[in-house]
C-alpha positions as CSV (number, residue, x, y, z in Angstrom):
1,X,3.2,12.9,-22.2
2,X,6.3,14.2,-20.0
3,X,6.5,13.9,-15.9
4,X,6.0,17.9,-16.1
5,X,2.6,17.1,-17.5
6,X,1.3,14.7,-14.8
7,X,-1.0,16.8,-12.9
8,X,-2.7,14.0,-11.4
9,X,-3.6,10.4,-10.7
10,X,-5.0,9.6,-13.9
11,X,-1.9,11.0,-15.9
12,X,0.3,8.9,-13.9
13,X,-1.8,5.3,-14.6
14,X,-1.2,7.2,-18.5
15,X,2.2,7.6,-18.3
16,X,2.6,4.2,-16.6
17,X,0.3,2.3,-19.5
18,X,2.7,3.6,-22.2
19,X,6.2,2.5,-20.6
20,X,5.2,-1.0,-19.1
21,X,4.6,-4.1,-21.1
22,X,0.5,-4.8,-20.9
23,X,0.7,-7.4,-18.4
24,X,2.6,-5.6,-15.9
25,X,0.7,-2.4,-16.2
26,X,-2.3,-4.8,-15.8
27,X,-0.3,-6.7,-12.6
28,X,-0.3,-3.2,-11.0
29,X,-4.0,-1.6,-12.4
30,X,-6.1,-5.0,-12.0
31,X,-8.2,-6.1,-9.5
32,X,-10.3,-9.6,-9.1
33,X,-13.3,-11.0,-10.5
34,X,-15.2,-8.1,-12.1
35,X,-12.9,-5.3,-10.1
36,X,-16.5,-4.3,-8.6
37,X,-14.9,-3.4,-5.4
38,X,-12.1,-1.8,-7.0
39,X,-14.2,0.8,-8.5
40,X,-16.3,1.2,-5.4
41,X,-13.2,2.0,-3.0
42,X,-12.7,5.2,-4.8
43,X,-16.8,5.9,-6.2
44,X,-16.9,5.4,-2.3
45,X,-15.5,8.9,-1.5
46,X,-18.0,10.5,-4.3
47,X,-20.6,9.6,-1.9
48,X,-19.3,11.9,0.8
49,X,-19.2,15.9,0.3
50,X,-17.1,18.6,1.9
51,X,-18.5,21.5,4.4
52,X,-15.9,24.2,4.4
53,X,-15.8,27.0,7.2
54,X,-14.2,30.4,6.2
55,X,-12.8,33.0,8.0
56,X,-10.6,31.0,10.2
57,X,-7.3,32.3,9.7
58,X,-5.6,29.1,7.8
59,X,-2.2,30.8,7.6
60,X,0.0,28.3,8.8
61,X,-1.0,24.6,8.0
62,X,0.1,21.5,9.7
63,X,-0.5,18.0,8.8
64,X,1.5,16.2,10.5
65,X,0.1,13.3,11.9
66,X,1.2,10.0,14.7
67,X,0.6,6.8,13.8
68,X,1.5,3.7,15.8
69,X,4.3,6.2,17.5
70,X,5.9,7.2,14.0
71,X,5.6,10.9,13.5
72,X,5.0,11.7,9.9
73,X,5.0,14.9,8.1
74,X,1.9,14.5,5.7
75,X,-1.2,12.3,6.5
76,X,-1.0,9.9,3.8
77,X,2.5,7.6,3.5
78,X,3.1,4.4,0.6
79,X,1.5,1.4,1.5
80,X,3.9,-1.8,1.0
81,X,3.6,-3.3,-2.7
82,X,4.9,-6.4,-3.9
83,X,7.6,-6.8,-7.4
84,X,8.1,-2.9,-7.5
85,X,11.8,-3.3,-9.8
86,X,8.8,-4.9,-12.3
87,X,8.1,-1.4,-12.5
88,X,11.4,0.5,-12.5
89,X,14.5,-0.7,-11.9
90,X,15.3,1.0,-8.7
91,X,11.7,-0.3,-7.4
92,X,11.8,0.4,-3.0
93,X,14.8,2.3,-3.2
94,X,13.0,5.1,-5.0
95,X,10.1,4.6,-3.2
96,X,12.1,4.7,0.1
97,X,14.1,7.9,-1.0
98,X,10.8,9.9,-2.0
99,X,9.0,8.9,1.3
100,X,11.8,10.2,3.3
101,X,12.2,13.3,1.2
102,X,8.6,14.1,2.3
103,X,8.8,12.8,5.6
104,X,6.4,10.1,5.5
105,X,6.3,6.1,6.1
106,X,7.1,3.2,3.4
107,X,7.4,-0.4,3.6
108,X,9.0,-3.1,2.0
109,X,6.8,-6.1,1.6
110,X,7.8,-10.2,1.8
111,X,8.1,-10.1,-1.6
112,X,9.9,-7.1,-1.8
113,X,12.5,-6.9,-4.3
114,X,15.2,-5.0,-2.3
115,X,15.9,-6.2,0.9
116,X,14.9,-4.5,4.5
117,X,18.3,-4.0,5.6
118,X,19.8,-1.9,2.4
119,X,16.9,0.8,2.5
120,X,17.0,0.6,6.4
121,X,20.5,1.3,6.4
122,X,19.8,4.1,3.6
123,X,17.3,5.8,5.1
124,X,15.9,7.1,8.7
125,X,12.0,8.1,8.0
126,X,9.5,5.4,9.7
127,X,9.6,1.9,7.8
128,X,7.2,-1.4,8.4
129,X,7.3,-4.8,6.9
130,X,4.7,-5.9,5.0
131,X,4.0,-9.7,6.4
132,X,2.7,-12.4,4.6
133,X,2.4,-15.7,7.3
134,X,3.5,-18.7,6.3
135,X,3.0,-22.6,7.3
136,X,6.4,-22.8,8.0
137,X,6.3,-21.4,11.5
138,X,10.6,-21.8,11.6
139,X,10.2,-19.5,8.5
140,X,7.9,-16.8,10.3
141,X,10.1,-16.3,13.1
142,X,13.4,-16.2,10.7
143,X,12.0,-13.7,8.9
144,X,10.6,-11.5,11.9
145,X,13.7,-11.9,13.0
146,X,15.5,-10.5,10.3
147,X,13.2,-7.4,10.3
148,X,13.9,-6.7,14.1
149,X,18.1,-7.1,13.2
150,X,17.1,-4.3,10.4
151,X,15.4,-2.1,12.1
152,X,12.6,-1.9,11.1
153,X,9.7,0.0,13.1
154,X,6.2,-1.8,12.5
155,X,5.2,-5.1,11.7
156,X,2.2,-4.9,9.1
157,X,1.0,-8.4,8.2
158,X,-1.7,-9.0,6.2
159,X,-4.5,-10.9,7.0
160,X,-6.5,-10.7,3.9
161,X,-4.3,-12.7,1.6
162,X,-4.2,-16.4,2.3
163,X,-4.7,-17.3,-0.7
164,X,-4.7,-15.0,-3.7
165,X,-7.4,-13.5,-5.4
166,X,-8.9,-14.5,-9.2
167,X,-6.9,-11.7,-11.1
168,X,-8.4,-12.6,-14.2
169,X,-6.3,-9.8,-16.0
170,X,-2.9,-11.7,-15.2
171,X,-4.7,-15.5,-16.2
172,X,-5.5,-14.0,-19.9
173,X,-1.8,-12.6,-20.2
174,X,-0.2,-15.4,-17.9
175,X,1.7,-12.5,-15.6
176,X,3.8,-14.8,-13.4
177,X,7.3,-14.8,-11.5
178,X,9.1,-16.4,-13.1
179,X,7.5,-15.1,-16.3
180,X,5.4,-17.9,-18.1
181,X,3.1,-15.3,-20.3
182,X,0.7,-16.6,-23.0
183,X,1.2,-15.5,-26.6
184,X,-0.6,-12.1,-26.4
185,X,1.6,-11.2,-22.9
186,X,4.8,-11.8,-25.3
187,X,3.3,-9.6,-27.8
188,X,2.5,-7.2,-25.4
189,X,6.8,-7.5,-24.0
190,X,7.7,-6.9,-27.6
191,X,6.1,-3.9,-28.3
192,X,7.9,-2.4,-25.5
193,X,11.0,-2.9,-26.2
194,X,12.6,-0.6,-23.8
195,X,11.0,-1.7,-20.8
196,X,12.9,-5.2,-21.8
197,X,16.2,-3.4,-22.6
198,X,15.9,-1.7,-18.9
199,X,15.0,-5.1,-17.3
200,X,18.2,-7.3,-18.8
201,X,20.8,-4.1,-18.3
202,X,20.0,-3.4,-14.4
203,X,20.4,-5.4,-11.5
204,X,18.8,-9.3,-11.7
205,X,15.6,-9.4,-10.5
206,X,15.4,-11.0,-6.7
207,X,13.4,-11.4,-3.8
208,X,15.3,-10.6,-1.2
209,X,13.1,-11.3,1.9
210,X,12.9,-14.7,0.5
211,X,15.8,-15.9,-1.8
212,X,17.5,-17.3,1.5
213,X,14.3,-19.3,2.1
214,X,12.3,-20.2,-0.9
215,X,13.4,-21.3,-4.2
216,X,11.5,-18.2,-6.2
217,X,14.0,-18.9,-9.6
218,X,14.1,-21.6,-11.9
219,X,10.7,-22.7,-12.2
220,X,10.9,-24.0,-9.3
221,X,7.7,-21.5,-7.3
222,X,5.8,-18.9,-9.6
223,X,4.0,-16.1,-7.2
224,X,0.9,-17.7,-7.8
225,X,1.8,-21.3,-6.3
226,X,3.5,-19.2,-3.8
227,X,0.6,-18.2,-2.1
228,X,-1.6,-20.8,-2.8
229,X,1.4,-23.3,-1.2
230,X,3.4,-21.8,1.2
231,X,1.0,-19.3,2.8
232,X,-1.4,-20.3,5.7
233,X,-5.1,-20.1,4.8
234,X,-5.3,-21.7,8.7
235,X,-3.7,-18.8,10.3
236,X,-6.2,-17.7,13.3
237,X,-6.1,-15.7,16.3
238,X,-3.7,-17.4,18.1
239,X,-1.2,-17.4,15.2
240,X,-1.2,-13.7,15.5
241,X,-0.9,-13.0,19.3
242,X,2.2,-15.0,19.1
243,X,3.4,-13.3,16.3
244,X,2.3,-9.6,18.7
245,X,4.4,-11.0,21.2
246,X,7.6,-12.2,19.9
247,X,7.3,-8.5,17.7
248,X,6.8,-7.1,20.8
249,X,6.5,-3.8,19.2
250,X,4.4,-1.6,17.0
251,X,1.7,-4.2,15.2
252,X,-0.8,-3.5,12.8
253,X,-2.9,-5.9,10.9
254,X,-3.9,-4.7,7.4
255,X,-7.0,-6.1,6.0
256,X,-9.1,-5.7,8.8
257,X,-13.0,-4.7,7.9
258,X,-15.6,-5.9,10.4
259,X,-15.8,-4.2,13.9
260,X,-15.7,-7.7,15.2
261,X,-11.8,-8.3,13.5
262,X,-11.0,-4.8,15.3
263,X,-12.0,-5.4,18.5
264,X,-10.3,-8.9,18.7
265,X,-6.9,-7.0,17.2
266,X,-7.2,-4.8,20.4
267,X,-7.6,-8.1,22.8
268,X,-4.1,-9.6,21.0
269,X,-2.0,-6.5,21.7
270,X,-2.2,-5.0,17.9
271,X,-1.4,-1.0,17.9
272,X,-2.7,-0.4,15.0
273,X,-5.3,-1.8,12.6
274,X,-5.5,-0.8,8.8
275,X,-9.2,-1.2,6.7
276,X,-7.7,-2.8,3.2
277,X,-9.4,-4.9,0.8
278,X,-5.8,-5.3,-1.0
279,X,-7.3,-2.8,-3.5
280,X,-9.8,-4.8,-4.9
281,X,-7.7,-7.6,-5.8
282,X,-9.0,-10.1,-3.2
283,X,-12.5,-10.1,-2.4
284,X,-14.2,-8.7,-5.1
285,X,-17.9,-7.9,-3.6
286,X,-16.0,-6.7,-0.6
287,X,-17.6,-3.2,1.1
288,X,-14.8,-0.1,0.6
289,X,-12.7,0.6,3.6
290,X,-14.3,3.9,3.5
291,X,-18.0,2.9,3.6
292,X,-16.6,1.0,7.0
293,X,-14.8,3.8,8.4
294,X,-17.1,5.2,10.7
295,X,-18.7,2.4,11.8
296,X,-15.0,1.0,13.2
297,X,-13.5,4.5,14.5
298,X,-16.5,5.1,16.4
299,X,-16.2,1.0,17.9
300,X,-12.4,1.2,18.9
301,X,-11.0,4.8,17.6
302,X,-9.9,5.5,21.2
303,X,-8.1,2.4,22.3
304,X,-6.0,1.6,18.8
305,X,-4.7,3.4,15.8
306,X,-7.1,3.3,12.7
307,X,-5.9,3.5,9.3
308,X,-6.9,2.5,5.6
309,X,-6.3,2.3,2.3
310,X,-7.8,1.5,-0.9
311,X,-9.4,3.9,-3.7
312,X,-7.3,6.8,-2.9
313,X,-6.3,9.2,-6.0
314,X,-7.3,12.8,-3.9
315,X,-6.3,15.1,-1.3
316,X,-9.9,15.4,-0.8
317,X,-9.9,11.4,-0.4
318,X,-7.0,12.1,2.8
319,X,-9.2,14.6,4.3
320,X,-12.6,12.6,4.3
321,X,-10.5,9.5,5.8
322,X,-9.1,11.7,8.6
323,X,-12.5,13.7,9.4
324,X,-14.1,10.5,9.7
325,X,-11.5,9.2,12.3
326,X,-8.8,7.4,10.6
327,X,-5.3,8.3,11.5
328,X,-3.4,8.2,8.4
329,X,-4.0,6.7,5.2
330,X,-2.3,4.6,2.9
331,X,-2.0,4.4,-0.7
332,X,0.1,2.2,-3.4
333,X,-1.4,2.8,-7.2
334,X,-1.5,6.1,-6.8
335,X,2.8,5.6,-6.1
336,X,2.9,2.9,-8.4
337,X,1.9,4.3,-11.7
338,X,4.6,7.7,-11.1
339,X,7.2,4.8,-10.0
340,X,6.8,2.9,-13.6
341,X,6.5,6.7,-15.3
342,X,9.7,7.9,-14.3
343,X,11.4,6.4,-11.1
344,X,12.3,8.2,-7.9
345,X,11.2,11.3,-9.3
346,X,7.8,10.1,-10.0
347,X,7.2,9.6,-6.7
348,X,8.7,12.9,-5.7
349,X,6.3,14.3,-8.0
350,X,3.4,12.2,-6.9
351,X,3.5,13.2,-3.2
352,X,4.2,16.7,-3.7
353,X,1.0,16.9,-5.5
354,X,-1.1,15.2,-2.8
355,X,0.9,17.4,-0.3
356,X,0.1,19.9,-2.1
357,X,-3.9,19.3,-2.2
358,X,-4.1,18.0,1.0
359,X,-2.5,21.3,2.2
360,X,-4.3,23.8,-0.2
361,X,-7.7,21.9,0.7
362,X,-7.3,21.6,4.1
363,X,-7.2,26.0,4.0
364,X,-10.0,25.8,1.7
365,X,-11.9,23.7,4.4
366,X,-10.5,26.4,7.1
367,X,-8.9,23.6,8.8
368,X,-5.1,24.4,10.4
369,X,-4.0,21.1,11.3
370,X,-5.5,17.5,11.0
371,X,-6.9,17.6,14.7
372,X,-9.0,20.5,13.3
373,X,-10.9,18.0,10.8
374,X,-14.1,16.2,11.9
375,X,-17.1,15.1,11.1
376,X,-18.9,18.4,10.6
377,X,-17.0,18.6,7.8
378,X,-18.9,15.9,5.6
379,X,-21.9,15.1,4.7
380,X,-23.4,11.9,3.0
381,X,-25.7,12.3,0.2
C-alpha cells in the first residue's frame, strides 16, 4: 500500500503496522487493561445518527471555529503525543508543519522530542503544551517558564496521568525509553530493518522539554519509572490554581470527565476544559468522552470552552462532537498512524481527508458553518 491509497483511518493504522517495528506500532495502537474503553470511544459515535436538512443553500462552507481565543480553520486540530521521532524521524516538526498548512492547533507534549522553542520559532498557527506535573514544584515552574519565553499560546496539562496506565501490549514486548525489549520486541526490530536504519542515520533521539532536567539516557529513568517517580499522583486543586495563575493565560485541563471536575476547572480560572480518557490507555472501564458530552456542555458550555478527544477516525465523528456542544475536537491516532506511514506528508494527507469529510458532510447535513450544527441534527438509538 502507497500514501495515494490511504483513503482513510484504517489504511493509515495499515500503512503504519507495516513500517514500524511491532512494539512501537503497538506503543501508538494500544490501550490498557482489555482496551474496553478504547473500543468504546469510537463504538460511542455508532450510537448516535445524523438528521440531514436539504434545501438549504450549502454553497459556501465554513468551519472555522474559536477555541480558548485561537482561531482555527477546521474544527478538529492534533492533540499533543508523546515520543513522535519513534514514529518518523521528523516526529513534531511534521506534525507542526501539516497543522499550520491547514490552519489548525498542535502541541508539543513534556516528553516531546523536539523542543517548544524550534517549532515555535518555525511556525505561527496556535500551539499549547502538553503538561505533565511534577513533584518537583522548582521543575514545574522552570518548565512553564520555558513555554511562556517560547511562545507558546495554551497551557494543556493533563490531569488524568499520574501514574501510567497497565499497557499490557508494551509489558509483553518490553517497549521502554531507553529501549529494554524482551526477546520477541527484538525480533519484532529486526524484521524491520528499515525502521532501524532510519532511527541510527537521523538526528539522536532526545527529550527536549526534559534533557536539561531529568536524566532520560543511560539507563538512568525509562518512561515508565518516569511517571511512576517523578510525576505527582498528589496533585489537587490547589496545585492547579497556582499553576492558572502563574500561566496567567489560556488553560485547559485535558482529562476532565465528571461535571463535578468541570465546574471546579471554571472556579480555578481554567478557559478551557478537554473530555480525554488519554485514548484508552489509562482507565480502562472509563465512560467515552462522547457518551459525557452532553451531560457537561449542557452543565458549563456557556461559561468555559468544551472540547474532547478520544475515538475519533470520521468527519462524521467532528460533527456529532460539535452538534452536541463541544468546541473543537482533538485527535492523535488518527495523525499518528499517517506520521509513521510517510512523514509530514502523511499528515498533509490525513487532514485533508477529514477536511475534506467534515466539509462535504457538513453540505450533506445542509449545515453552512459549525454554528449551524445542533442538536436537531442527532439522534440516539
Amino acid at each position: 500500500m502507497r500514501l495515494s491509497q490511504c483513503h482513510n483511518f484504517h489504511d493509515f493504522r495499515t500503512l503504519a503496522k507495516k513500517r514500524l517495528p511491532g512494539p512501537i506500532f503497538d506503543y501508538i495502537d494500544g490501550a490498557a487493561d482489555d482496551e474496553t474503553t478504547y473500543r468504546r470511544n469510537t463504538a460511542a459515535f455508532e450510537d448516535c445518527d445524523l438528521v440531514p436538512n436539504v434545501l438549504t443553500g450549502v454553497k459556501d462552507i465554513d468551519m472555522s471555529v474559536t477555541v480558548m481565543g485561537q482561531k482555527l480553520d477546521m474544527p478538529l486540530y492534533c492533540s499533543p503525543t508523546a515520543l513522535q521521532r519513534l514514529f518518523h524521524h521528523d516526529g513534531e516538526r511534521a506534525v507542526a508543519a501539516a497543522a499550520e498548512k491547514y490552519g489548525t492547533m498542535f502541541g508539543v507534549s513534556s516528553l516531546g522530542t523536539v523542543s517548544l522553542q524550534e517549532v515555535r520559532a518555525k511556525h505561527k498557527n496556535p500551539q499549547v503544551y502538553q503538561f505533565y506535573f511534577h513533584k518537583d514544584r522548582g521543575l514545574n515552574r522552570a518548565m512553564m517558564e520555558n513555554a511562556k519565553e517560547a511562545g507558546v499560546e495554551v497551557m494543556m496539562l493533563t490531569v488524568d496521568s499520574i501514574t501510567g496506565g497497565n499497557r499490557e501490549r508494551d509489558l509483553r514486548t518490553g517497549f521502554s525509553i531507553p529501549f529494554r525489549l524482551t526477546l520477541g520486541g527484538m525480533l519484532q526490530f529486526a524484521i524491520k530493518p528499515a525502521w532501524g536504519l532510519n532511527y541510527v542515520t537521523h538526528e539522536k533521539f532526545s527529550l527536549p522539554q526534559l534533557d536539561a532536567h531529568i536524566d532520560m539516557g543511560g539507563g538512568a529513568l525509562s518512561i515508565g519509572r518516569y511517571f511512576t517517580e517523578m510525576l505527582d499522583p498528589s496533585m489537587d486543586w490547589k496545585d492547579v490554581e497556582q499553576m492558572v495563575e502563574f500561566w496567567d493565560g489560556q488553560f485547559c485541563l485535558k482529562g476532565i470527565m465528571s461535571v463535578a471536575d468541570a465546574q471546579r476547572a471554571i472556579d480555578i480560572g481554567c478557559t478551557g476544559i478537554i473530555l480525554s480518557n488519554h485514548g484508552g490507555r489509562q482507565l480502562d472501564g472509563s465512560r467515552s468522552p462522547f457518551d459525557q458530552l452532553a451531560e457537561i456542555v449542557d452543565a458549563v458550555g456557556d461559561r468555559i470552552d468544551v472540547m474532547m478527544d478520544s475515538g475519533i477516525q470520521r468527519g462524521t465523528h467532528v460533527l456529532k462532537a460539535l452538534s452536541l456542544g463541544a468546541k473543537a475536537v482533538g485527535g492523535g491516532r488518527f495523525y499518528l498512524y499517517a506520521l509513521a506511514a510517510a512523514g509530514q506528508a502523511g499528515v498533509e494527507r490525513a487532514l485533508d481527508l477529514m477536511r475534506t469529510e467534515i466539509e462535504r458532510d457538513m453540505r450533506l447535513l445542509g449545515c453552512r458553518s459549525v454554528a449551524d450544527l445542533s442538536r436537531e441534527n442527532l439522534r440516539f438509538r
